[in-house]
N, C-alpha and C positions, 0 to 999 in steps of 0.2 A: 588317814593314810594307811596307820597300820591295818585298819579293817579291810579296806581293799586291797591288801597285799595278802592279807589271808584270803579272802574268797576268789582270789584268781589262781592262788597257789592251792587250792581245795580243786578248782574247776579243772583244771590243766593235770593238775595229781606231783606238781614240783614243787621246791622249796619256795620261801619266801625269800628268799637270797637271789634264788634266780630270775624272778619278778621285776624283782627291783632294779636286778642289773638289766637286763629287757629295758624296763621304762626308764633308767639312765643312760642308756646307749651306753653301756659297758661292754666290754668283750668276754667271753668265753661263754655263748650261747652260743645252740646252733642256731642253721634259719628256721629250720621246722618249730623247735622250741618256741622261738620267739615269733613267729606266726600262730601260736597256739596261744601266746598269752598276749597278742593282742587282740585275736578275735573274741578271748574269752572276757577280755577288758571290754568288748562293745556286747555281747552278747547280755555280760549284768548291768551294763548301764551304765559304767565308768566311762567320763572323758579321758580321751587318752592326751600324755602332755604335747605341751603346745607343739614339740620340736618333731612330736611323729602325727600330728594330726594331718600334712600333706598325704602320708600313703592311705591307699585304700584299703579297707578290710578285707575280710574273707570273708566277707557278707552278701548273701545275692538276696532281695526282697522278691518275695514271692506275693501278689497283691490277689487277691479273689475277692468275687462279689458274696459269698456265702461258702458255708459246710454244711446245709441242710438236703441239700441236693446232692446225693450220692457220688456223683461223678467228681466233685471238687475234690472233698478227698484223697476218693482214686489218683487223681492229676495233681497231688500235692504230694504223697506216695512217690507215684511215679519220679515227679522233679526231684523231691526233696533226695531221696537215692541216688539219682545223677551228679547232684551236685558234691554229696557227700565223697563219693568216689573222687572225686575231680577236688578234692581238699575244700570246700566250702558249706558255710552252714545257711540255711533260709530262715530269713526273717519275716513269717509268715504276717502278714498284713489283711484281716477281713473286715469287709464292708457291712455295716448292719446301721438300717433305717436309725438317724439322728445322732448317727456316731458319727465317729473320724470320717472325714472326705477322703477321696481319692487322693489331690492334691495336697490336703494335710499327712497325705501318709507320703506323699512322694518328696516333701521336706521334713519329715521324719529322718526315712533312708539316706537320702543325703547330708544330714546330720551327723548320721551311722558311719559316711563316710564306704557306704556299700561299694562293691565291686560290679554288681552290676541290676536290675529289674526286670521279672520276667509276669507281666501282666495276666491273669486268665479271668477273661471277661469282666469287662468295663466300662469306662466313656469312652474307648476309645470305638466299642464298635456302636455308638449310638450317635446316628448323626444332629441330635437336638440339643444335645449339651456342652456344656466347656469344656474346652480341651486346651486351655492354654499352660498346664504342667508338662502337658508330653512336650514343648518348646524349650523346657529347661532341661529334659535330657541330653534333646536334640544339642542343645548348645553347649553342656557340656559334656558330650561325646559320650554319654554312659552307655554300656554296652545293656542290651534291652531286647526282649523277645515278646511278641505279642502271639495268645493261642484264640484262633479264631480270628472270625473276617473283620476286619478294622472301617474303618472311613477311608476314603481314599486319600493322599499326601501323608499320610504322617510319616513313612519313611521307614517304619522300621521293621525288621524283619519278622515274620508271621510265619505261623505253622497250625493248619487248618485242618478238618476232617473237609470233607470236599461236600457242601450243602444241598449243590444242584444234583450230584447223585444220589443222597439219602431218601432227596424224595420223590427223584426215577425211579428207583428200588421198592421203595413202601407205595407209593401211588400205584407202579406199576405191578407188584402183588395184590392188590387188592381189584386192580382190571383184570388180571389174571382168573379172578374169584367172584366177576361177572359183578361186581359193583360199578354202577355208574352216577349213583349222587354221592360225591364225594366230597367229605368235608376237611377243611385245614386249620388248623388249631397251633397260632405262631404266638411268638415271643410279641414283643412292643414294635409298632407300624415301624419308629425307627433304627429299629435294633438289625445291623448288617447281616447278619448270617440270616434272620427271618426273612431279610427285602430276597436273599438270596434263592429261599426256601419258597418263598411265595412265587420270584418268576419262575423258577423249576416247574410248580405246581402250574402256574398258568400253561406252557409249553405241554406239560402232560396232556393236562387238558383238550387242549387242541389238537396234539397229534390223535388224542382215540375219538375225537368227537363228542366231548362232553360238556355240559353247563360247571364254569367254577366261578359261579356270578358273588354277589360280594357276602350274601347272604351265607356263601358257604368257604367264607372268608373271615375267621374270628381272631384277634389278639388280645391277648392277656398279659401277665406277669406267670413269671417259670415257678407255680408252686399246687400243689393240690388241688387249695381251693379254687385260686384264680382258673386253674382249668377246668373245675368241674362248672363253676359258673357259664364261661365263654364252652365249651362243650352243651351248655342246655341250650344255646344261641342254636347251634348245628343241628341239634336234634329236630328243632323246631321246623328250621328248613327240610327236615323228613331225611338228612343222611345217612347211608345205611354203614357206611364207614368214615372210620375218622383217623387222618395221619396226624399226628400231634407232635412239635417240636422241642419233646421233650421227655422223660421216662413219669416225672411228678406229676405232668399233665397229662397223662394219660392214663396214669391212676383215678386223676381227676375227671375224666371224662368216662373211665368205667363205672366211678361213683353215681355220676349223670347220668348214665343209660340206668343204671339199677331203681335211682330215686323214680324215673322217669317211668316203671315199670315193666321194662325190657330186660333182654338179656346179654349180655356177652357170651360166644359171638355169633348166637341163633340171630339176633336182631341186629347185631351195629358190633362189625367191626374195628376194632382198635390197634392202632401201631403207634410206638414210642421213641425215641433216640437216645441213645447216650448208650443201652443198655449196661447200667451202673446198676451195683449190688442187690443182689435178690430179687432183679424179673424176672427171675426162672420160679420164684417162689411165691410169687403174687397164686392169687385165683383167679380167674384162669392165669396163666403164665403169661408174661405179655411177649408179645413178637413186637419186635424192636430195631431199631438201627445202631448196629455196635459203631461207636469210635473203637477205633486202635489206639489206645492210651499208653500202653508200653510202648509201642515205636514211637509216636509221637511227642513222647515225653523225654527217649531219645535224642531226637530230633530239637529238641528245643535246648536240650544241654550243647549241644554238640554247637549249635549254631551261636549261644552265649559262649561259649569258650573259645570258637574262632574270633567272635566281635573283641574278645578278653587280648587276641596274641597277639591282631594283627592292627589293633585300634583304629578298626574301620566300619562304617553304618553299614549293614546287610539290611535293602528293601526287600528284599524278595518275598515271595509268598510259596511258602511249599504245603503243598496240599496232599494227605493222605486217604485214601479208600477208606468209604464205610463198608460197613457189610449187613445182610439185613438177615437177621436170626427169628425164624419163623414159629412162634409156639402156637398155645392155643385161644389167645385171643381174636383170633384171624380165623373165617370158616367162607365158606363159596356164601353168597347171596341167597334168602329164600325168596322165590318167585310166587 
């Protein structure tokens, strides 16, 4: 006891007197005070006693699939600043092959006694897996924000960079630049923002008149390798541009053209999305499709702390502009 009454009175920067009266519902605390040493009671790990484990923390889970991928990061940045302003701390939560499940982390969190969970990319936008955790949200009313396109029902409110324009924009710069075998380089067949990306790409296709046969149709997993592999697919088919849904994968796919003996972008143009940290300082520089990460990160604060006042589900899906940042991995077609 005493040892947790020192490291909460270290964490918070108050007496151990004050602690104690806190964890005995004593009086002469303020609320700030005592909101500061019970988040800092969940933050080390202490249970807090029986008589306050009803309230919630000031804990918001932030769940990602990875931090190898520059843009997670960025989008943990982003949030994790939102929240702090807003008095709350994120209890970052990452997914890594044969670790912690999704669903073990989301009984985790509620363990934690969190105030609310804000998803970025997961099961929920993959329609081949289980999703029977996001049901324990749902039923107990936890206020909850999903970034990026979800499966359809689950309800709860989403904040999207808009898919079907990234790759209006990138497809249609590279028709701009007299390319017609075009190739598409997507996340997993059932990963939502890909299905998304892929009918965008079909409609491209058709409105300029061009072959997007399946051949020049590849899915992979979001990482270097995986795309410079699914990128040697594309090549194969003879494309002379490649839109890739993703900034790692199109590293991965310039790696491809290079092994393959070509060049970027004399031979086979490349475009990426997220543009996350340092595509200005690749070689060539990649031309990309920016998310808006600062507003969007925004946006997802703002829409957790409406769900926080008014304790009610927002389904809605709000979708922000990409934009397409043009360097020098993109050149006209040689004929």
């Amino acid at each position: 006891m005493s040892r947790r009454l020192a490291d909460v009175a270290r964490k918070v920067g108050v007496s151990e007197a004050t602690v104690s009266r806190v964890l005995n519902g004593k009086p002469g605390v303020s609320a700030s005070t005592r909101d500061a040493v019970l988040t800092a009671l969940d933050v080390l790990g202490y249970e807090r006693p029986t008589k306050l484990r009803g309230e919630r923390a000031r804990l918001v889970g932030l769940v990602m699939p990875e931090l190898q991928n520059p843009i997670f990061p960025a989008l943990a940045e982003a949030i994790g600043g939102g929240l702090a302003q807003n008095g709350y701390t994120p209890v970052l939560c990452i997914q890594t092959a044969g670790g912690i499940s999704e669903a073990d982390y989301v009984e985790l969190l509620l363990h934690q006694q969190v105030s609310g969970v804000i998803f970025a990319g997961g099961a929920y936008a993959q329609a081949d897996v289980n999703h029977d955790h996001y049901a324990r949200l749902v039923e107990l009313k936890l206020p909850t924000v999903l970034v990026n396109a979800p499966i359809d029902d689950l309800g709860f409110a989403t904040v999207s960079c808009d898919d079907a324009a990234s790759v209006e924009q990138a497809f249609g710069h590279l028709v701009q630049l007299g390319h017609e075998r075009i190739g598409i380089l997507l996340g997993p067949s059932d990963h939502m923002p890909s299905r998304r990306k892929h009918e965008a790409a079909l409609r491209m296709a058709e409105r300029h008149g061009l072959e997007l046969g399946d051949d020049r149709v590849v899915h992979s997993l979001y990482s270097l390798e995986s795309g410079q592999t699914a990128a040697t697919k594309l090549l194969a088919a003879g494309v002379t541009g490649i839109v890739c849904a993703s900034d790692p994968m199109a590293l991965g796919a310039i790696r491809a053209v290079r092994r393959a003996g070509l060049r970027v972008p004399d031979d086979v143009s490349v475009i990426g999305y997220d543009d996350s940290a340092l595509m200005n300082c690749t070689e060539p520089p990649l031309t990309t499709v920016r998310q808006p990460i600062e507003s969007m990160g925004k946006m997802i604060i703002e829409l957790l702390m409406r769900q926080m006042s008014s304790e009610r589900t927002i389904g809605d899906e709000v979708f922000f502009a990409p934009e397409l940042v043009v360097r020098a991995s993109t050149s006209p077609v040689r004929r």
